[in-house]
N, C-alpha and C positions, 0 to 999 in steps of 0.2 A: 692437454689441449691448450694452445697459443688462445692469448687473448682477441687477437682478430678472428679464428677458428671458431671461440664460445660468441664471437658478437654475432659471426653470419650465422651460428646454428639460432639466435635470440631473433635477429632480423628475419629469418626465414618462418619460425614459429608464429611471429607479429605480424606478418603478412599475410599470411594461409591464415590465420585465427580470423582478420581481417573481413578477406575477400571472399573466402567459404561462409560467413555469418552475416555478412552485412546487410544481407537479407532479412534476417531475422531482427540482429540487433538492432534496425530504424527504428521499425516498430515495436519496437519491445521498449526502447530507452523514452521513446517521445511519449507512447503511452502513459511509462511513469511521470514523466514530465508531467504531465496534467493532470494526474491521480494526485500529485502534492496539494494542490489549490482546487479539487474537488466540489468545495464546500463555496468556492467562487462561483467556480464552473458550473453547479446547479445551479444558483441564484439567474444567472446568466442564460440557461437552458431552461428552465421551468419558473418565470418570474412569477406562476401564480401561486404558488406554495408559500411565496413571502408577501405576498399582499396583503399583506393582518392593517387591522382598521386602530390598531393601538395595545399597549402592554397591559392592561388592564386583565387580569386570570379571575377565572368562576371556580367555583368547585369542580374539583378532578375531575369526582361522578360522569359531571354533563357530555365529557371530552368522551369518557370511554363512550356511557350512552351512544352519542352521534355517531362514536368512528364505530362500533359495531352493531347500528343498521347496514352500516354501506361494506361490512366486511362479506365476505361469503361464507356459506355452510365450510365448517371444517377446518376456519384459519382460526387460532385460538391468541388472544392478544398476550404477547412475552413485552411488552412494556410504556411507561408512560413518563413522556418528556416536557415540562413545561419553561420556556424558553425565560433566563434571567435579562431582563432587559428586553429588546426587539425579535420578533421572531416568533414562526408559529408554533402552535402544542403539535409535540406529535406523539402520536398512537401506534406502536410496532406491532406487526401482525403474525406470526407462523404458520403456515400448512404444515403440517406433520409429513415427514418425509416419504414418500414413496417408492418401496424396495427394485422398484422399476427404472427409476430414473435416477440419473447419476449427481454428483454436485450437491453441496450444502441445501438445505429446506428452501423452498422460497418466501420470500419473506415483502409483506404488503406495509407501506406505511401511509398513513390518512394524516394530511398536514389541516389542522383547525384554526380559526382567526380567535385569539386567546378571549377579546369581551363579547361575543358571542358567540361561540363555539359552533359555527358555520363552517362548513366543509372546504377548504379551499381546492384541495387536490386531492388524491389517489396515486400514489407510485408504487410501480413494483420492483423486486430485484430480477423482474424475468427480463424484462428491458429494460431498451434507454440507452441514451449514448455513454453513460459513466457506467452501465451496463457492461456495454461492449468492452470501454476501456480498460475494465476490471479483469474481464477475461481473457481478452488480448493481453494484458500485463503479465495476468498467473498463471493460462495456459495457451498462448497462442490461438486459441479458438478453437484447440485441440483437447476433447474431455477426456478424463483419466490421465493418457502418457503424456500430456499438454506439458504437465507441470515439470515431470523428470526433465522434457526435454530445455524448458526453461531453465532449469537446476543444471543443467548440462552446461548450457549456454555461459551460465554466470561463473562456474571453474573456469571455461574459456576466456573471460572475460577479466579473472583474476590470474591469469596465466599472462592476457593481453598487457594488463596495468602493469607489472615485473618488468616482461620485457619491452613495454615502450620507454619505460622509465629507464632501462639501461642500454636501450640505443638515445636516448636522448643526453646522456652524458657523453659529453665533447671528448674527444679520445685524445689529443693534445690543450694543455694550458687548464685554468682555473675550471673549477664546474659553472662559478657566474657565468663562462664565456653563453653558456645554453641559454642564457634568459633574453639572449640578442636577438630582437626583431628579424635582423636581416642576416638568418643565417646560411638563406638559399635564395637566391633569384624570383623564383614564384614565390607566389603568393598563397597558393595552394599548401606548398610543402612549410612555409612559417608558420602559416596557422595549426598547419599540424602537429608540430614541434613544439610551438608553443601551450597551445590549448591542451595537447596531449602531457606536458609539465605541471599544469595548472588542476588538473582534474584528475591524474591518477590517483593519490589517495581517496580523495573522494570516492571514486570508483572503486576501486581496493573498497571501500567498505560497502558499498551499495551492493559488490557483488556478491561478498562474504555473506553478508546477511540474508541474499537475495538468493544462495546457497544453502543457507539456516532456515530458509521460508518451504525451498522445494523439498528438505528432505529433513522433517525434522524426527524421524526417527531415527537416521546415523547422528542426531545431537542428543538424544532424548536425556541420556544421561547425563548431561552438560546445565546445571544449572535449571535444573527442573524444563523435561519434554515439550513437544510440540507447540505451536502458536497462539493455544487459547481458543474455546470456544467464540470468544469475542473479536477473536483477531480478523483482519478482513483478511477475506482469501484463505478462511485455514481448512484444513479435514477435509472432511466428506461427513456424511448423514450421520454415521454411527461414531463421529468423536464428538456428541455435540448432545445436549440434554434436551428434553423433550417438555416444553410445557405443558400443566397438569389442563387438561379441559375444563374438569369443574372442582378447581379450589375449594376446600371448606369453609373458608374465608372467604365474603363481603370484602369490599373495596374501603368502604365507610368505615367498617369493625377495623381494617386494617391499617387505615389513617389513624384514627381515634387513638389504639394503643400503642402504634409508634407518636404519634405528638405527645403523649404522657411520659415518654422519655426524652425526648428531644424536641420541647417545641421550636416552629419555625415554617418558615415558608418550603414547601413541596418545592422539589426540583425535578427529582426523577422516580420511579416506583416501577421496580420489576416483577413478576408473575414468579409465585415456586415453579420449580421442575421436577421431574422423577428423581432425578439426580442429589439437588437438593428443596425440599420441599418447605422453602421457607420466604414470605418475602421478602423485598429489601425496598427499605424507603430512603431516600438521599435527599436531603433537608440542602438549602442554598443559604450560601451567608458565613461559611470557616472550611476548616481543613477536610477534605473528604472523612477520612478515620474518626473526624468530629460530627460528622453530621450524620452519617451512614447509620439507621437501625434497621435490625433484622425482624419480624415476625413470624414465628411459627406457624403453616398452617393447620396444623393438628392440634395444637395444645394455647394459640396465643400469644403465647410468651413473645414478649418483646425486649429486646436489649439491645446496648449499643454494639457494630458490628467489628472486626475487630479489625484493624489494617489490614488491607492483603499485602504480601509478599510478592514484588513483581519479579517474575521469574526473568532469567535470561535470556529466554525465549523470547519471552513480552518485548523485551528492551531491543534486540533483537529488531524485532518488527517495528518497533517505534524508528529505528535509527534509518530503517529504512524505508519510512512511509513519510516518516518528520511529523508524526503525531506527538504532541505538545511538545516539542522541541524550539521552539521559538524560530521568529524567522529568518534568523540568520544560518541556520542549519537547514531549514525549507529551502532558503536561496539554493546552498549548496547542492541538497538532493535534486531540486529541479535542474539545475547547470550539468547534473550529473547525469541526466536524463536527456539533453539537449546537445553537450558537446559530442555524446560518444555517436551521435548520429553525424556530424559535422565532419569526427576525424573519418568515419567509415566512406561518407563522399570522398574527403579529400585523399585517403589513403587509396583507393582505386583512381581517382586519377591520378596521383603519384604513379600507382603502379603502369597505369596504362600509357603514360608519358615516358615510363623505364621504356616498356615495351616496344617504344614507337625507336628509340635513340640505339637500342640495341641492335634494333633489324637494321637500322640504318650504317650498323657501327659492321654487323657482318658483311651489309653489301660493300662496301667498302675493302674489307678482307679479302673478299672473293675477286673482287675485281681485281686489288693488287696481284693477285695470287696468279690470276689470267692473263695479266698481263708478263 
């Protein structure tokens, strides 16, 4: 195959991937756009969750106390957050899943004001705009085949990033010549050219991973399986452990013998599970591996816990959520969220501008031809 034969088989791929998706892709890419800064975007949507009266924390006890009155029958608390610095406590809640309904548990959290432990708010994971945005990201608003179909999309999209990136090299002279602002008359089509230069790697990985997220059982073998019970967006009901209802263990018994290993200020305290039936207290103030002790709920035992090993998977989701990845990597994921909606406009009016100069270019033909 001649090399202008493999470009228009690359330009015809890049165009159909385009114009058949771009439907989709708006909302899917802009969606992530705003999942990055999430933790803005609440503050921003719900300011009464952060209206805390100052940093000043009470004993754990009082938090759980409060947040389960206002929990309901049947939600069983999986955790307890106390904020370093500014910022409310919060109290994570679980309903146990029910074999009827589709989608991860739902999960309640009770935002408290830390020197009185006064209820500020009540969220759920059933709503809410960073709700929706969640599910618009992972399935389109589509439950069960949402996700393949998203996992579909983002091969598409790693198919798209290849061959934009090799029509975008200049077919005559240096490859710098491609970085030239003006290298079509519109404006439409530079921005394309350009921004489409500028973001395919980026891309290339967003969709990789975004590919690692929908289908992580063709990875499973790859650097240790699926997403992580923790991961946002991962499984369904039955990849996910089940917090115990009623603990052996007191909250009090539980602090007590982890502070005899590690004293220090409470950061965070998670509930055992079926899965593993142990707590875990996370102390504030050094390295997580340093501060993390575990407690037994059957026997007590307390010890330090021991590093987790973040799997591939994890890293995976991290690369493409930009969870602590600092924000120069957030910038990128979010631009990476933002442009590929930009090129999808400007790619259909490209194309719809081809479409206008062509008919014009046949009437033209026809008329020579009649005449």
């Amino acid at each position: 195959m001649s090399k202008i034969a493999l470009r228009n088989v690359w330009f015809q791929l890049h165009k159909w991937i385009g114009l058949l998706l771009a439907i989709l892709i708006i909302p899917l890419s802009l969606s992530g756009a705003v999942l990055v800064w999430d933790e803005a975007v609440d503050h921003v949507l719900n300011p009464a969750r952060y209206a805390t009266t100052g940093t000043t924390t009470l004993d754990p006890q009082r938090y759980v106390a409060a947040a389960r009155a206002t929990l309901k029958p049947g939600e069983r608390i999986a955790s307890l957050a106390l904020p370093e610095g500014e910022g409310p406590v919060q109290v994570m809640a679980i309903t146990p899943p029910d074999p009827a309904r589709r989608g991860p548990p739902l999960r309640t959290t009770v935002y408290l004001d830390p020197p009185t432990a006064k209820i500020l708010a009540v969220g759920t994971s059933a709503r809410g705009v960073l709700r929706v945005l969640h599910n618009l990201h992972g399935n389109l608003l589509v439950p069960g085949v949402g996700r393949q179909i998203v996992g579909w999309i983002g091969v598409a999209m790693l198919l798209s990033s290849v061959s934009g990136l090799w029509l975008w090299w200049p077919t005559v002279g240096r490859w710098a010549r491609g970085l030239r602002w003006r290298r079509h008359r519109n404006t439409d089509t530079n921005l394309h050219h350009l921004f489409g230069f500028w973001i395919a790697l980026p891309l290339f990985m967003l969709s990789l991973t975004g590919v690692w997220i929908a289908f992580p059982q063709v990875f499973a073998g790859i650097g240790g399986g699926g997403t992580g019970p923790g991961a946002r967006g991962a499984g369904g009901p039955g990849a996910r452990p089940l917090v115990l209802e009623r603990p052996s263990l007191a909250l009090d018994a539980v602090l007590s013998r982890a502070g005899s290993v590690t004293p220090g200020n409470i950061a965070r305290v998670e509930w055992p599970t079926d899965r593993k039936p142990e707590w875990k207290v996370q102390f504030a103030g050094s390295t997580p591996a340093a501060v993390t002790v575990t407690v037994d709920d059957a026997t007590g035992r307390a010890k330090p816990a021991r590093p987790e090993r973040e799997t591939l998977a994890r890293t995976m989701r991290r690369l493409h959520d930009g969870t602590r990845m600092g924000f120069v990597w957030q910038l990128l994921v979010f631009l990476g969220g933002i442009l590929p909606a930009v090129l999808a406009v400007t790619g259909i009016i490209m194309w719809w501008r081809a479409r206008g100069w062509k008919a014009a270019l046949k009437a033209k033909q026809r008329a020579r031809v009649a005449a």
